[in-house]
N, C-alpha and C positions, 0 to 999 in steps of 0.2 A: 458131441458133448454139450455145446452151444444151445443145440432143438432143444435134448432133453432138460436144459435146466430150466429155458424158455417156457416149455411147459408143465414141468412143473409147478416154476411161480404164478404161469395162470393157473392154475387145478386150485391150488393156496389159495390165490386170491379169489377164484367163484366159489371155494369151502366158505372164506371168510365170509363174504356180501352173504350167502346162504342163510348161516347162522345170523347174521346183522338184520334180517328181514322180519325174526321172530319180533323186534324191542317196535315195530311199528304197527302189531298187528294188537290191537284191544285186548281187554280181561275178557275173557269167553266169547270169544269173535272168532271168527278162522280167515285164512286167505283163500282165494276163491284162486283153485289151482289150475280147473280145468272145465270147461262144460261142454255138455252130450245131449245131442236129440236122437231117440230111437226113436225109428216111424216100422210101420208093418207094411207100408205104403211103397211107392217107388221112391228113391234117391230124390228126387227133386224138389218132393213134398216136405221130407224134413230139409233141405238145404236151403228152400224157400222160408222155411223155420228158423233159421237160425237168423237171419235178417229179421226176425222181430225181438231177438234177445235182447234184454234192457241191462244187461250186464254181462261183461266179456272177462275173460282171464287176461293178466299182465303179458304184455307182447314179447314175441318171439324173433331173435334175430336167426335168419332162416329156419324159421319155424323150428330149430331145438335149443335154443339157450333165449332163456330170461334176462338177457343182461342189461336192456335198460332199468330194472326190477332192481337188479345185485348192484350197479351204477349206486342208483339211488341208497337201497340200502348200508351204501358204503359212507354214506355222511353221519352227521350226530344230528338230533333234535333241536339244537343252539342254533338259529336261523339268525343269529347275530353274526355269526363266523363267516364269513365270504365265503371260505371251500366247503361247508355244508350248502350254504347256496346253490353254489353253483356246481356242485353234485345234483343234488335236486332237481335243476335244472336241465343236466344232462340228462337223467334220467328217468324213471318212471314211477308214480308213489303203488306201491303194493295196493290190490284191488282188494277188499272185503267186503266180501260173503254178504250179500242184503236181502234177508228175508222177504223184505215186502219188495223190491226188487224184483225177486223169483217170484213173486204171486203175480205181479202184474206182466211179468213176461207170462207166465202158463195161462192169464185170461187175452192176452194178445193172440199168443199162438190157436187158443180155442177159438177166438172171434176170426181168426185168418181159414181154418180149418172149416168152419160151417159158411163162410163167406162162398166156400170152393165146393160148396153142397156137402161137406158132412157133417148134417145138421143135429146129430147127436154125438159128436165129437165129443171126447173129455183128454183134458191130461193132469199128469199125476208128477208131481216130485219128488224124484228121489234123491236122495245125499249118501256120499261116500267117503266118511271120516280117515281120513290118512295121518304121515309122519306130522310134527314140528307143526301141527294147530292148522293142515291143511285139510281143502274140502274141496271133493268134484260134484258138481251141480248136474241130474240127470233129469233130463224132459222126457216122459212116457208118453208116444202121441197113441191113442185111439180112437182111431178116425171111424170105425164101423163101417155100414153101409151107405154109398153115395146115393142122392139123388139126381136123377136127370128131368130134365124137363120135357112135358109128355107136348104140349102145344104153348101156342102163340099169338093172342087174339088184341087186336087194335079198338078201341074204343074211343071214340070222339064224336063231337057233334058241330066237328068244323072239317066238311065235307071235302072242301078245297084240301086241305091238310094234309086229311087222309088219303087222298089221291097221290098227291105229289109222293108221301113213304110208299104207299103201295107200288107205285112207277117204282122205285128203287131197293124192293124189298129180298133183290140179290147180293144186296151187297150188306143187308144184317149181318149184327155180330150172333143173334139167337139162331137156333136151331131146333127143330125137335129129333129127342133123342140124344141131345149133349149134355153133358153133365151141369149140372145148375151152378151158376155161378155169380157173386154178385157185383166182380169186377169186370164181367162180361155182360148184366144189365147198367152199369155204370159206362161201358165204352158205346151199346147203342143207344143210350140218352145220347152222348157227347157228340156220334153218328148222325144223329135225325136232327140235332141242334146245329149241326155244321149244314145236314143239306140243306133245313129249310131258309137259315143265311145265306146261303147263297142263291136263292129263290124268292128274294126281295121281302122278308120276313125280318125284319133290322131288329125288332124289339122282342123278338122270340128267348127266351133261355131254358136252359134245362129244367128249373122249377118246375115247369107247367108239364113236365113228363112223372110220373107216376106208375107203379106195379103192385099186382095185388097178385100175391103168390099162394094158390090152393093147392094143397096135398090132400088127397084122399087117403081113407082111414086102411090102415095095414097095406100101403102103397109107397112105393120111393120114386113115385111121380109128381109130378108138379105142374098145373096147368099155370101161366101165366098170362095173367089181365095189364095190356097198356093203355092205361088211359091219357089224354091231350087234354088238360083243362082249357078254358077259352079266356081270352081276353078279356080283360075287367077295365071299362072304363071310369072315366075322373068322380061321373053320377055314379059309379057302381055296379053299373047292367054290364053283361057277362055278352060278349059279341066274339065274332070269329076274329083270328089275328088280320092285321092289315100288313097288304104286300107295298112296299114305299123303291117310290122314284127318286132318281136324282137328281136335283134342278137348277143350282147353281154352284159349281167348280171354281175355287178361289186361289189362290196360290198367293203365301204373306209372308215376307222377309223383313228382319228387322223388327220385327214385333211380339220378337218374346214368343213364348209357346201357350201362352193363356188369352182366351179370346174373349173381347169384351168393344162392345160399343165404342167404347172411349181410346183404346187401341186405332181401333180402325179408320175412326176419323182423321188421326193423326197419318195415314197412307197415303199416296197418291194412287191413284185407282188408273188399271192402263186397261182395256177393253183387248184381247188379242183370241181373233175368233170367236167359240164358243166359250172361251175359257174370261176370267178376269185375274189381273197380274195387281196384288198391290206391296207397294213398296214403302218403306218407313226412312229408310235412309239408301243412298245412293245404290240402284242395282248393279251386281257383280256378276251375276248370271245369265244368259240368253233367254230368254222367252222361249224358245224353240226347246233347247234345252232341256225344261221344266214337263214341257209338255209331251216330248219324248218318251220320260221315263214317268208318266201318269197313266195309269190304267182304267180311272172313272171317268167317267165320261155324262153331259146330261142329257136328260132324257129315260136312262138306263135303267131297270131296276138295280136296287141294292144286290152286292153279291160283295160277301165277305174278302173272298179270294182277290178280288182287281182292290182290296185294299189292301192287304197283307203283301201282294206285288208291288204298290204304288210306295208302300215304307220301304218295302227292302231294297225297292230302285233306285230310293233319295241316299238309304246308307250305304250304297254304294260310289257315291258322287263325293270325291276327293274333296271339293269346294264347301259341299255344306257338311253343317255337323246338327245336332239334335233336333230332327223331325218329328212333327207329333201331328196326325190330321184330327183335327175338330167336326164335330157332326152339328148340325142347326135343325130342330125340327119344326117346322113350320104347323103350329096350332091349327087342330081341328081339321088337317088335311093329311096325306102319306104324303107328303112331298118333303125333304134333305138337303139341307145344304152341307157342302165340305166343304173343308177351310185346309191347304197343307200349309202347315207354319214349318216355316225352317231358315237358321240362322247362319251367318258367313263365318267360315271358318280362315285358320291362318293360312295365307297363300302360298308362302315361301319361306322356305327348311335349307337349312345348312347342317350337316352333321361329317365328322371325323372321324376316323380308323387311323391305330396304329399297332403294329403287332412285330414280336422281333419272331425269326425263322431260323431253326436246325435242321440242317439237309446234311445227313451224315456226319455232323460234328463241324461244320461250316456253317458262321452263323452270319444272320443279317437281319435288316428290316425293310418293314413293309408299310408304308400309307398311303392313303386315298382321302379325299374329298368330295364331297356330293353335293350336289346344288339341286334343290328338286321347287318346281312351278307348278303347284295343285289345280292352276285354271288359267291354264296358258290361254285359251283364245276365247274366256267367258263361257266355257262349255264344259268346265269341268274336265280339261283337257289335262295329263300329270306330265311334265316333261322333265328330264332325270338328265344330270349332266354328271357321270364319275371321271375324275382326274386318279390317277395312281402312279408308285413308283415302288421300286422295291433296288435294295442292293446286297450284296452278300457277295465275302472274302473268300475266295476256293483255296484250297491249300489241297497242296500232293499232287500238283498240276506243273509237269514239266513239261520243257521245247516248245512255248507257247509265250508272247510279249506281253502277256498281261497278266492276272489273275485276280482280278475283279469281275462280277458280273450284273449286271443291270436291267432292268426291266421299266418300264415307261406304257404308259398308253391313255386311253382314254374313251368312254365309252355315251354315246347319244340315247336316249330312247323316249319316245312319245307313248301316249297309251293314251285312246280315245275310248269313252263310253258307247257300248253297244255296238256293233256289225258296219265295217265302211261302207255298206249299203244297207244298212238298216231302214231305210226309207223303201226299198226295193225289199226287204225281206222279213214277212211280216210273222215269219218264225222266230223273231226276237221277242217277240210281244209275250211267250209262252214261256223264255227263260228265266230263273232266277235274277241269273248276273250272266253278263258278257262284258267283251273289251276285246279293239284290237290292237294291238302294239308294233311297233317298227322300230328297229336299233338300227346301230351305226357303231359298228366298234373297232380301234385300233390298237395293235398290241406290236410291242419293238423290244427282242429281246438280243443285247449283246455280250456275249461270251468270250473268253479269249480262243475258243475253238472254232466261233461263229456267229455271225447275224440275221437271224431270222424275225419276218415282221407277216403280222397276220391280220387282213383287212377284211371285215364280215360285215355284212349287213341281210339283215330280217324283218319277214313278214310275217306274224301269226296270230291266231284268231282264237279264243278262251271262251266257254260257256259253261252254264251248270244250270239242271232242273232242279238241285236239291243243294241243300248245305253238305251231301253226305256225298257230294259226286260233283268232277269238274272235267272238262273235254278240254285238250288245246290240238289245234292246226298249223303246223309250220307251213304256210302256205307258200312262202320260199323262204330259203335259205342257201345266202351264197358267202362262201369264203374261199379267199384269193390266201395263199401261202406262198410268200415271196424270202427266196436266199440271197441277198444279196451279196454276202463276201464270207466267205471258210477261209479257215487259214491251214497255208501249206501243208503244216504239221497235219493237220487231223484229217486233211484231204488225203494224203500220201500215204498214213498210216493204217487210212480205214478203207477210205471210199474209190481208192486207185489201186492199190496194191494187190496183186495177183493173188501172193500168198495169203492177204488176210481182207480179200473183196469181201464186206457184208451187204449184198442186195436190200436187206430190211431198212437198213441204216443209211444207207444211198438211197432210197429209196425217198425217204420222209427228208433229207435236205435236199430235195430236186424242188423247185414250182410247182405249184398245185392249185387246181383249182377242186372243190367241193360244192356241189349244187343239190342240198338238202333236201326233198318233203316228207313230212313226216306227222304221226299223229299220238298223243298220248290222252292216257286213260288213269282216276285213279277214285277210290273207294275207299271210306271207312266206315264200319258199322256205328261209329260212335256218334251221338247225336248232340248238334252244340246245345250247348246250356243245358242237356239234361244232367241229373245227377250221376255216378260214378256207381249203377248199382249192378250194371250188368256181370255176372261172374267171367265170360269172355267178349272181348272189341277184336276184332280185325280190321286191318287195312290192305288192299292192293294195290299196285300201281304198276302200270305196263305202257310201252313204248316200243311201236314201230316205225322206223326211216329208210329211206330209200336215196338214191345220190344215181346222176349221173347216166339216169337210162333213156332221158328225153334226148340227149345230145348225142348219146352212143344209136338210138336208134336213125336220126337225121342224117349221120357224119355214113353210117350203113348205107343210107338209100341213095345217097350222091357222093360216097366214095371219098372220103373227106379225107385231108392230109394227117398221115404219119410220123411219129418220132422214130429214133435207130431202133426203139424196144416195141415197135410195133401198136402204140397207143394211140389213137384217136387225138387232136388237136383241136384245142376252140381258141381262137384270136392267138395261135400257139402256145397256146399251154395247156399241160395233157391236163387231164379230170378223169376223178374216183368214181368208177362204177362197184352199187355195192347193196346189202342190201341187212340191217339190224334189227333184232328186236331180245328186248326185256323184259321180265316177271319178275316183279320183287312182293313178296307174300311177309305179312307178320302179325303177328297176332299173341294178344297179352292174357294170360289166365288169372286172374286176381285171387289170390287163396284166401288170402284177409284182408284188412286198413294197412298193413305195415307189408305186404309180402304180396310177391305174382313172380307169376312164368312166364318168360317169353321167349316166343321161337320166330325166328326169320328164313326164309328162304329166299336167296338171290339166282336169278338165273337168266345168262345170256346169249348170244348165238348172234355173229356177224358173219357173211360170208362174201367175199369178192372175186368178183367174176366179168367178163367182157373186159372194158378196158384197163384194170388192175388185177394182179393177181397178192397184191399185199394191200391191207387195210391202211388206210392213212393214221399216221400216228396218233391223231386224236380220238380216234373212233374205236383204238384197239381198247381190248381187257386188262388189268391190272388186277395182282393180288399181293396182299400184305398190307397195313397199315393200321391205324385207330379206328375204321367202321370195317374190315375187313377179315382176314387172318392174324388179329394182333398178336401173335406167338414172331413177326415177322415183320421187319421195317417196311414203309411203302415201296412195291415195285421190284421186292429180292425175291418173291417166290413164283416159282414155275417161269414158263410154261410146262407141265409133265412133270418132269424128272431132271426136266435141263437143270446146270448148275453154271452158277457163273465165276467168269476164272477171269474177266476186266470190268471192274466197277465202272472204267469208263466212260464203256459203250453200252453194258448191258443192261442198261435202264430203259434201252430199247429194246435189246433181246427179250427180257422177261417181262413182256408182253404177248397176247393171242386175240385168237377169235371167238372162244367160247368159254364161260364163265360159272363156276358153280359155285355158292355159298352157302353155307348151311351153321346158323347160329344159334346157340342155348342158352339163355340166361334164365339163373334166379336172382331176382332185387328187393331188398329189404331195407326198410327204413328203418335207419339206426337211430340218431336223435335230432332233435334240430330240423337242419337243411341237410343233414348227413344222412347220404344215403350210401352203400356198396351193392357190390356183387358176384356172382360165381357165374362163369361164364366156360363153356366150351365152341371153338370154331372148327370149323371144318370146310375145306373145300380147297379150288386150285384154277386154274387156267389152261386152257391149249391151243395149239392151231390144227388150222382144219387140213391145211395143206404140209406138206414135209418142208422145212427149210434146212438148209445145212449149219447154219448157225444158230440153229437153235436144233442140236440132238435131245431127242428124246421127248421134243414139248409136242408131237402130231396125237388127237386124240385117237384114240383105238378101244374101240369096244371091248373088247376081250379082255383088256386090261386098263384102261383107264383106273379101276378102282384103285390100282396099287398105286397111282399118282396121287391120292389124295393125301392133303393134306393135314394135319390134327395138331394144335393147340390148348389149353389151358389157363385160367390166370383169374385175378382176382380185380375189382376195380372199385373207386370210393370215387361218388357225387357230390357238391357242391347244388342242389335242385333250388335254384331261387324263383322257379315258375317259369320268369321271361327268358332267361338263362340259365345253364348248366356248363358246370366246370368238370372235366372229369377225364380222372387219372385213372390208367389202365393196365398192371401190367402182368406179362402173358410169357408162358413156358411153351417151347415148341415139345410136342410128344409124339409126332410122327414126321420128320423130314426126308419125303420123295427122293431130295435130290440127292440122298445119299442110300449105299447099301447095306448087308451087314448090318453092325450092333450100332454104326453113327446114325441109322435110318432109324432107329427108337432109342430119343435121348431121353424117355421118360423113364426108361431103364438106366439108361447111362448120360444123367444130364451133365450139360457144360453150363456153368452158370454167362461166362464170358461168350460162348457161341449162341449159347439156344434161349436166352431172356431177351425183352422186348417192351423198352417204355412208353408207353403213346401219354400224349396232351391233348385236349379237344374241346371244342365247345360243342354242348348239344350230345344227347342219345345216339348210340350207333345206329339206331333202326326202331 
């Protein structure tokens, strides 16, 4: 009775905005309800079309209700009243219908269409008068026939020139026989302008490229003429381009980023090699340093590339902050001076965390402290010091002396520019960005069940040839997992007791050592700083580690001491042989400005083997949670079909070794920073091997499908760019671990069982 009233007063209330939309729309005006490109072409042609539209219809919250529209049309015209305001505000003012609007999209779309060779393109508008003074706007493309381009002929009378294109004339965007296109004479100008920059041509630009496009008569051929005009010098005479050297390399701190005589006097000038160092006020940086991450060199010719390298080297250097290199051309010669100016930035950061925690209805808090040194040893060296703590009140915890539990630790890490033998590895000189990094971290958690304390320390090494791509190397990875006191109760209950021994469980409060290498990968089609036009962006990212085969194979060949359970020993404590790896896929479809799809796939596979036949508890799979299966608190669902019957302990059980994720989201921008969304999850966990404490969670081909598990729910963003707030919440509609009619509570829902509220900062995926 509730639903139905519910929706009825909204049906009322988008009646009403409805009608309220008409008092905003002009005497003989229409709203522009909807607009259409028909092309005769393929799909791409008109879709490429419709990004030249100069006017769009009033936005759609998932793409079928106008309700920012009805919003809006729910205030009055009295912009004196606050809640007209801020109606207004919320929402969206009704678009109309602009004739000359529509003329100048239909000469865009013709100038796009002949741009793309069909160069007798026309289109046509047409309108289609509807209810309540609305109007859908219709673009007719007729595109006719294309022309292709028949040849490709170089013109210039600067022979050296046309050598150097001719060496590279594989890598043209022209072809004969491709369809004519004029953003594809626009990409080989920008082509032959990149390479002859980088071929010590400094004052080269695309101006001096030119096309003289012939079609013969009753032909959809096109021959194409490029011509190279020549250098015009200061008297006017018309000479070939000059190839210029590099002759003197400056490096200038302290001095502003504008270069002038009067500047530079004020420097102390240091001689260091080839190079000169000048400084304005006291240096903070190494010499060595500087010179590191420079890529010009004198002598050299110019080449664009070792300068676009030499900027993004400096913006990656924690120490300094706005870079700008100056060029000096020495009169009446090819010869270049470079100047890098670059300024001291803040050295040392303190920032603060504090956050309270619900863990099953047990709540607590959590802060940290961070102390960070952006040039710890004048080399741009970042050194990171976190302090944390955390507490939280357990309740429904009997036969145990306490019931508080606490968390403590503390975490080191340095992070040095470029390769710890970069001087030895002159494959740095080709990356973007590198860095290698080293931690040190301590973590002491005590419980009234237990005390466990976890000491790691890391080596690993970070590179990227592109902004669109980054490499990291765990070149080791060790962590020591020490128990030092359980208490009786949970000893005697769990980890002793005949009748209820859980080996998983025993297992991960035993010593442990873990000896990591590992490697990840990751990918996104999206390009920084470009604009937002692509209709689909993916990203990838993948992860393989390995543990514990170096010592297992040593401990083989010389026979090495044993535990009662048959495991290999190093300095006496056993260690995890094992072997992980991860696929996380996702990818966004943009339908409009306000609206896209997005789909995620998580997929993982851990397997232990030689001296473990269980994964360490940190290494296992999890499912349920806020980036997860949110129909499902963190860590209650699977493995399989398992179900759990002691909350406990089974935060261990309901874990595995292989991981499947599969997510749907539609997201639409409501108003504001408001954003939601409609969301389906799917997926579950298993183990690879059978344990007896966890029935039902071994994966099995034949039937794994019916373990899956399925979700529902809706969720509202907070999007403020650097951060996002966002509330999530999710209906279970397929639960594994039950059979029968409780196994689809989308039939038979429990609002108390099968609902699920997440908090989070940041997008699931």
């Amino acid at each position: 009775m509730i639903h139905k009233r519910a929706i009825y007063i909204l049906c009322s209330l988008l009646l009403l905005a409805s009608c309220s939309v008409s008092k905003f729309i002009p005497e003989n005006e229409y709203l522009l309800n909807d607009v259409k490109v028909i092309s005769h072409s393929p799909e791409r042609t008109a879709q490429k079309a419709r990004s030249y539209l100069r006017q769009l219809p009033n936005s759609k919250w998932f793409s079928l209700v106008k309700l920012p529209m009805y919003t809006y049309a729910l205030s009055g015209k009295d912009t004196t009243l606050w809640v007209n305001r801020f109606l207004q505000k919320l929402g969206e003012a009704p678009v109309i219908y602009s004739e000359e609007l529509a003329k100048l999209t239909r000469m865009n779309i013709e100038q796009m269409l002949r741009n793309d060779g069909y160069l007798h393109a026309t289109v046509d508008i047409g309108r289609e008068y509807r209810k309540n003074r609305r109007l859908n706007s219709i673009y007719y493309l007729h595109e006719r026939e294309r022309y292709t381009i028949s040849s490709v002929t170089l013109e210039t009378k600067d022979s050296v020139v046309a050598d150097i294109i001719k060496s590279d004339s594989v890598s043209s965007h022209l072809r004969e026989g491709m369809p004519f296109s004029l953003d594809k004479l626009e990409e080989e100008r920008q082509r032959i302008t990149s390479l002859l920059k980088e071929n010590g041509y400094y004052r080269f630009q695309k101006e001096y490229i030119t096309y003289i496009a012939d079609t013969a008569h009753h032909s959809t051929n096109i021959n194409i003429k490029m011509n190279i005009a020549l250098q015009q010098s200061p008297d006017e005479e018309l000479t070939p381009h000059k190839v210029y050297h590099l002759n003197k390399i400056a490096f200038v701190s302290g001095a502003g980023l504008r270069l002038s005589d009067e500047v530079l006097s004020e420097c102390d000038t240091v001689p260091f090699g080839e190079f000169t160092i000048l400084n304005r006020n006291k240096p903070f940086i190494r010499n060595k340093t500087l010179v590191n991450n420079n890529y010009i060199l004198p002598g050299e010719i110019y080449r664009q590339s070792n300068f676009d390298r030499t900027y993004n080297s400096f913006a990656q250097l924690k120490a300094i902050r706005h870079t700008t290199l100056r060029m000096v051309e020495h009169p009446d010669t090819s010869l270049l001076d470079c100047y890098i100016m670059f300024e001291r930035n803040k050295r040392r950061a303190v920032t603060f965390e504090l956050e309270g925690t619900n863990t099953s209805g047990d709540f607590g808090a959590a802060t940290s402290v961070t102390f960070a040194d952006k040039n710890l040893f004048m080399g741009s060296e970042m050194l990171s010091l976190k302090l944390f703590a955390a507490y939280e009140a357990i309740s429904n915890l009997s036969g145990y002396s306490g019931n508080k539990y606490f968390e403590y630790g503390a975490e080191l890490s340095l992070r040095l520019p470029g390769g710890i033998f970069s001087d030895l590895l002159p494959l740095d000189k080709n990356l973007l960005r590198s860095n290698t990094q080293f931690s040190l971290k301590f973590n002491s958690q005590e419980r009234p069940e237990f005390e466990r304390r976890l000491l790691s320390g890391a080596w690993s090494y970070n590179w990227s040839r592109s902004e669109q791509s980054s490499h990291k190397v765990d070149i080791l990875d060790l962590n020591y997992i020490y128990v030092p006191w359980i208490a009786d109760t949970f000893k005697k209950e769990y980890l002793d007791s005949i009748s209820n021994r859980n080996s998983i469980l025993k297992y991960n409060y035993e010593n442990l050592l873990i000896t990591k290498l590992g490697y990840s990968y990751s990918y996104t089609s999206a390009k920084l700083g470009a604009k937002r036009t692509d209709r689909m962006i993916f990203s990838l990212r993948t992860n393989i580690e390995c543990s514990g085969n170096l010592l297992y194979g040593i401990n083989s060949l010389v026979g090495g001491k044993t535990n009662e359970d048959g495991q290999y020993l190093f300095m006496n404590i056993a260690y995890a042989q094992y072997v992980k790896g991860d696929v996380d896929f996702t990818t966004n479809v943009n339908i409009d400005h306000r609206n896209s799809f997005v789909f995620h796939l998580g997929l993982g596979v851990a397997y232990p083997y030689g001296n473990s036949t269980i994964l360490p508890f940190e290494k296992r799979y999890f499912s349920g949670g806020a980036n997860s299966m949110r129909g499902w608190s963190v860590r209650t669902l699977g493995p399989g079909s398992f179900r759990s019957s002691d909350r406990g302990i089974d935060f261990i059980n309901q874990s595995g070794d292989l991981k499947f994720d599969c997510n749907i989201e539609y997201r639409s921008h409501l108003f504001w920073k408001l954003h939601s969304a409609v969301f389906v999850d799917a997926g579950n966990i298993w183990t690879i091997r059978y344990y007896k404490e966890q029935p039902g969670g071994q994966f099995d081909i034949k039937r794994f499908y019916k373990d899956i598990a399925l979700s529902y729910g809706l969720g509202v963003r907070l999007d403020f760019s650097l951060f996002v707030f966002r509330l999530d919440a999710a209906m279970k509609a397929i639960n594994p671990a039950y059979s029968g009619k409780l196994k689809y509570p989308i039939i038979n829902p429990n609002f108390g069982r099968d609902f699920a509220l997440h908090f989070a900062i940041g997008y699931p995926f």
